[in-house]
C-alpha positions in Angstrom: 9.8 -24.0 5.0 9.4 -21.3 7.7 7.5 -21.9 10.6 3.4 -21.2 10.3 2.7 -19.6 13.6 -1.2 -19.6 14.1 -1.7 -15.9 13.9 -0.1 -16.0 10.1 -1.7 -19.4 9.2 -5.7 -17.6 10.6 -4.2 -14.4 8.6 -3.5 -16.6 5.2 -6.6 -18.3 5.5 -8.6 -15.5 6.2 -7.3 -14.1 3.1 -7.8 -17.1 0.6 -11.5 -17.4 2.1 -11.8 -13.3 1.4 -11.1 -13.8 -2.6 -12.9 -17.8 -2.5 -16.1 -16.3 -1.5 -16.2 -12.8 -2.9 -15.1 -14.3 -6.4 -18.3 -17.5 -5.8 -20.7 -14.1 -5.3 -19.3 -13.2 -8.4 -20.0 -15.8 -10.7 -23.9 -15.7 -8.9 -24.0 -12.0 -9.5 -22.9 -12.7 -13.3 -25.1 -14.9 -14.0 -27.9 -12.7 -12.8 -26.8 -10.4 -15.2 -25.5 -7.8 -12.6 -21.9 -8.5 -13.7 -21.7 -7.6 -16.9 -18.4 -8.3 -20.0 -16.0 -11.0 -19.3 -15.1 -12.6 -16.1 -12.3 -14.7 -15.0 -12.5 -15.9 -11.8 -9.6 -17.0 -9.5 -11.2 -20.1 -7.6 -8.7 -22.5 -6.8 -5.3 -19.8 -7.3 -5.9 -17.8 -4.1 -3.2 -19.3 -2.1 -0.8 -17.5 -4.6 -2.5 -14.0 -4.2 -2.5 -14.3 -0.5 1.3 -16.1 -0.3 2.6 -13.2 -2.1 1.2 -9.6 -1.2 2.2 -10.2 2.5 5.9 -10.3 1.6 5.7 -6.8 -0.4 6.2 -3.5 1.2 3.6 -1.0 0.5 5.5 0.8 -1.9 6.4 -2.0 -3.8 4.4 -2.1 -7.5 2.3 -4.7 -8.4 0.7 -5.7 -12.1 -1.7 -8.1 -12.3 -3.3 -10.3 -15.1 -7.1 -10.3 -16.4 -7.9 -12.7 -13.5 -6.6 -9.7 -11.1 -9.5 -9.5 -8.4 -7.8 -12.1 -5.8 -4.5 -9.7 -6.4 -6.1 -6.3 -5.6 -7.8 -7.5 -2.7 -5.1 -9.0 -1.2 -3.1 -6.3 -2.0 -5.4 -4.7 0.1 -8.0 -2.4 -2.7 -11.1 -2.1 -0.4 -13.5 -4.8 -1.9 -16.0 -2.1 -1.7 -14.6 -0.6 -4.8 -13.5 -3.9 -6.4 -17.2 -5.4 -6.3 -18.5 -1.5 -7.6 -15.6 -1.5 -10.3 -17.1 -5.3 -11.4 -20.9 -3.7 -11.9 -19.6 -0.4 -13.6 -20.5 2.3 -11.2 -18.6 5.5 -10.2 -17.7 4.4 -7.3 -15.9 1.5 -8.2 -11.8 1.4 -8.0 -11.7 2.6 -11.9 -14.4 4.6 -12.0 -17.0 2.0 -13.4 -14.6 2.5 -16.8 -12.4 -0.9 -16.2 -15.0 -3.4 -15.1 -13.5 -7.3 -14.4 -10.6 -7.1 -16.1 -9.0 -3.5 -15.6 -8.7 -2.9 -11.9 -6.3 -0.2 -10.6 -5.6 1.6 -7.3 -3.2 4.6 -7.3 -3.2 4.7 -3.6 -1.6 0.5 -3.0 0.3 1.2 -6.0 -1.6 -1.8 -8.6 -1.6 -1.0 -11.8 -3.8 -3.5 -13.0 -5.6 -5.5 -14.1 -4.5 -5.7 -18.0 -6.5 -7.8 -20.5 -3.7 -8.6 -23.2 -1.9 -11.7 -22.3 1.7 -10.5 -21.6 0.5 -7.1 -21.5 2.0 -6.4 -18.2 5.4 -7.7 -18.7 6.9 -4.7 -20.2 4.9 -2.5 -18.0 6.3 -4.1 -14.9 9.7 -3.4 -16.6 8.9 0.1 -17.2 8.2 0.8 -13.3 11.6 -1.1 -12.0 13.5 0.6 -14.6 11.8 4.2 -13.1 12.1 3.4 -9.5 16.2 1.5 -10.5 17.0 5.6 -12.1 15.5 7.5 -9.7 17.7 4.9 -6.9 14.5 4.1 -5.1 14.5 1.1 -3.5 11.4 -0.9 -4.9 10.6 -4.0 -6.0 7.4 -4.5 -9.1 5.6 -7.7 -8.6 4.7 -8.9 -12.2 1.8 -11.9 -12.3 1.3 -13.3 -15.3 -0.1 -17.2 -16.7 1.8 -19.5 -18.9 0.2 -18.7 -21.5 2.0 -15.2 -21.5 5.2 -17.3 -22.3 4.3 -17.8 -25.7 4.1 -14.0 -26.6 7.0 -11.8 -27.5 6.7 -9.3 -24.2 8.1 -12.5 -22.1 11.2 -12.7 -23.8 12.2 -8.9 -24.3 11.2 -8.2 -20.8 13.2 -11.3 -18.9 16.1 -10.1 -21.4 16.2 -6.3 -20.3 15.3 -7.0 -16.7 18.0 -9.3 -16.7 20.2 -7.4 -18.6 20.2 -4.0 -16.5 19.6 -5.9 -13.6 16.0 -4.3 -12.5 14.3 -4.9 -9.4 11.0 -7.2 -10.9 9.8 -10.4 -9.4 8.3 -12.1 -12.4 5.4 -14.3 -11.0 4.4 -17.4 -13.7 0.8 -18.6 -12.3 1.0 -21.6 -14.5 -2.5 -23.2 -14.1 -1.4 -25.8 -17.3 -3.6 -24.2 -19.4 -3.8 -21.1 -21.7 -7.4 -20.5 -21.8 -8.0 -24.1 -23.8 -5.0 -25.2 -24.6 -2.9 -27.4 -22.5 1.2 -26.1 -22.5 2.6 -29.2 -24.2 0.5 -28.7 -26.9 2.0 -25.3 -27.9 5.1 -24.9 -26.2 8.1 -27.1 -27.4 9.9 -26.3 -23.9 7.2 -27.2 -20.9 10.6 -26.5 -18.4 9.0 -22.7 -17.6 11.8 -22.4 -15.1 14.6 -23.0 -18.0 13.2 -20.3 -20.1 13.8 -17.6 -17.0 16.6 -19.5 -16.8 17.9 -19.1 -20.2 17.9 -15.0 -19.6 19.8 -15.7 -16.6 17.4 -15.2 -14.1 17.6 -17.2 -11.2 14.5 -18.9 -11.1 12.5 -21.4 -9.2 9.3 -23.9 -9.4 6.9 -23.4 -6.4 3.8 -25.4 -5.5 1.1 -22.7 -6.1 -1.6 -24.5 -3.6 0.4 -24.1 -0.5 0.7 -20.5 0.5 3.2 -21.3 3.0 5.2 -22.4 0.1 4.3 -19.1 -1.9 5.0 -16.7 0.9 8.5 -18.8 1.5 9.3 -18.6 -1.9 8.7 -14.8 -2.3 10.2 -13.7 1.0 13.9 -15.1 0.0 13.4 -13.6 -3.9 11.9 -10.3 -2.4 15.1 -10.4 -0.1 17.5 -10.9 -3.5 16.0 -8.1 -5.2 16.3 -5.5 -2.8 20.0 -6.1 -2.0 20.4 -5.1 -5.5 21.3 -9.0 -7.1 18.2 -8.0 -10.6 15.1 -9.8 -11.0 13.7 -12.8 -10.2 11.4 -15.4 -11.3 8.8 -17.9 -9.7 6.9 -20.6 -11.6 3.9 -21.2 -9.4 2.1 -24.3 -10.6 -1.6 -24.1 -9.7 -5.1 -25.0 -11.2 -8.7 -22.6 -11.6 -10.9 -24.7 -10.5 -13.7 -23.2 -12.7 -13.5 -22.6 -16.7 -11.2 -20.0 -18.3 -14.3 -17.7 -18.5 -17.9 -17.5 -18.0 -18.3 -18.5 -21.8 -16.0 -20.9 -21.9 -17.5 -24.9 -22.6 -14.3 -26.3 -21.0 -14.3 -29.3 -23.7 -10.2 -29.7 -22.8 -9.6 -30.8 -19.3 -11.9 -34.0 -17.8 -13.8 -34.1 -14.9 -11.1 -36.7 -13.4 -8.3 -34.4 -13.7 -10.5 -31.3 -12.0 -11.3 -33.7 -9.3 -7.7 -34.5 -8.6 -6.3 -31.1 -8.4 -9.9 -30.1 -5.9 -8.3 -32.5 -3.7 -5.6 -30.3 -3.1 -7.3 -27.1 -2.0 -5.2 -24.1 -0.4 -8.1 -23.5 1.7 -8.2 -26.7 2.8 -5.1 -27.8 3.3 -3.9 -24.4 5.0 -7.5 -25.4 6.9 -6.3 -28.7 8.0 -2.4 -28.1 8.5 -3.9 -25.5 11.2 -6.5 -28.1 12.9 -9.3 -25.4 12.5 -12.6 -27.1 13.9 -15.7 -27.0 12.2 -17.2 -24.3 14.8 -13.9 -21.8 14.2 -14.5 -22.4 10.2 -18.0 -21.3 10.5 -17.5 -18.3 12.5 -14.1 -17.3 9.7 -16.6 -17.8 6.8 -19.1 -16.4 8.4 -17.2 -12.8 8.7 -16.0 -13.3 5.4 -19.8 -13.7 3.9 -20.3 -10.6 5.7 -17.8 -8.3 4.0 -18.7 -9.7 0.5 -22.4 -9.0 1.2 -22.1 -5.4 2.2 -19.5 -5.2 -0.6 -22.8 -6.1 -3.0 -25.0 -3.7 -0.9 -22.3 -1.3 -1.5 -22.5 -1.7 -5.3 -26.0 -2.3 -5.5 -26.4 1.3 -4.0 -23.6 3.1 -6.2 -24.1 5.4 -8.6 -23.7 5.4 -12.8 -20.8 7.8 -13.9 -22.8 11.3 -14.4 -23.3 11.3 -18.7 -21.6 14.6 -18.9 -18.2 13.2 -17.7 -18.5 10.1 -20.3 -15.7 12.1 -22.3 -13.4 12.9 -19.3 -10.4 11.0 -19.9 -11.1 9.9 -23.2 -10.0 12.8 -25.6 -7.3 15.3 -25.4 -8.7 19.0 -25.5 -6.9 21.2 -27.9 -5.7 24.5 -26.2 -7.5 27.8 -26.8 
């Protein structure tokens, strides 16, 4: 483990409280119907998000899952436009046209945000095989849940990453549970690490709730990729807090087992590994609460995409 200085450990926190609160405003704003479609939220996987982007250069790809708004605002997509894109305005990162689960930023390079499980894999592959022709020198951070093992895209994108040796991290935030169903009950092999393994990927398990772990874990594969060695892959074992979805009963975990994995926090255990009194918390969160509410202002204020533009983007015009 690498040492925490205080300036990182205040940096990480920060970070983790950022996502923690803007995705809790969220879930309030959903449920007074300004949030609108699905909604995944992120509570309890932060320390991944913020363990991760740090370690990526700023022209470094990253493609996100559904449950993507911790991963573009720690990639650094103004929450501004990430709170606008969640109520559908114009001013949001995708225009109002993505909402929750479609986020993209042209300008940090994340490209999404996809809503098919797995859907990202082959993308990811797509941008390290474009960046490995044209020689740049980039790595694609791919994030994607366990239950993205199960579908095809997995295996033919950890065999041609491997294969012609592209520069992709391949990110596994395995939270046990693919949407309701726990990974013993449909995967024969629970070992995630052996299936990278298997494509000869070197691969490793990293505990998802400490984002000292995550950052140390990234840093050295970051490192691998870029002195040309291929791809990659991290199994990050974590836990949402909160159900799969706003619609979703959670009749498959119990209450005991949520309890135990609460007690093991990122925020608070990054909070108590860096002895941060209850006056220094207050004043952090308090900042934090700040940004997210002008972030709502922000939204609240934004406009609805002009109706003569609804087809922009949508059909091809033939040529006079």
């Amino acid at each position: 483990m690498s040492e925490l200085t205080r300036e990182r450990g205040l940096r990480l926190l920060r970070e983790m409280l950022r996502i923690r609160r803007f995705e809790e405003r969220c879930a309030e704003l959903y449920q007074a119907e300004k949030i609108r479609g699905f909604l995944h939220l992120y509570i309890g996987e932060e320390a991944i998000a913020a363990g991760v982007m740090p370690e990526l250069l700023p022209d470094d790809a990253v493609v996100a899952t559904y449950r993507e708004h911790g991963h573009a605002l720690a990639r650094g997509v103004a929450m501004n436009a990430v709170m606008a894109e969640m109520y559908g305005k114009w001013e949001g990162a995708s225009r109002g046209r993505g909402g929750s689960m479609h986020i993209f930023d042209a300008a940090t390079r994340f490209y999404g945000g996809n809503a098919i499980v797995g859907g990202g894999l082959p993308l990811a592959v797509g941008l390290a095989l474009a960046d490995a022709l044209q020689k740049q020198s980039r790595v694609t951070a791919c994030f994607f849940g366990d239950g993205a093992v199960a579908e095809g895209e997995f295996h033919e994108s950890l065999n041609l990453a491997a294969l012609w040796k592209l520069p992709v991290l391949f990110l596994c935030e395995n939270n046990l549970y693919a949407m309701g169903t726990a990974l013993e009950r449909a995967q024969s092999q629970v070992d995630l690490v052996a299936k990278a393994a298997s494509y000869a990927l070197p691969a490793a398990r990293v505990d998802g709730m400490d984002v000292v772990d995550v950052g140390d874990a990234t840093r050295s594969a970051v490192a691998a990729i870029r002195r040309g060695e291929g791809p990659r892959f991290l199994e990050l074992v974590t836990y949402r807090f909160r159900a799969h979805s706003m619609f979703d009963a959670e009749l498959y975990r119990t209450k005991s087992e949520v309890a135990t994995w609460r007690a093991r926090d990122p925020i608070a255990l990054l909070r108590a590994r860096l002895d941060l009194g209850e006056a220094a918390m207050a004043a952090l969160d308090a900042e934090v609460v700040s940004e997210v509410d002008a972030s709502v202002a922000f939204a609240e204020a934004g406009s609805w995409e002009p109706v003569e533009r609804l087809t922009t983007d949508v059909y091809a015009r033939r040529p006079p």
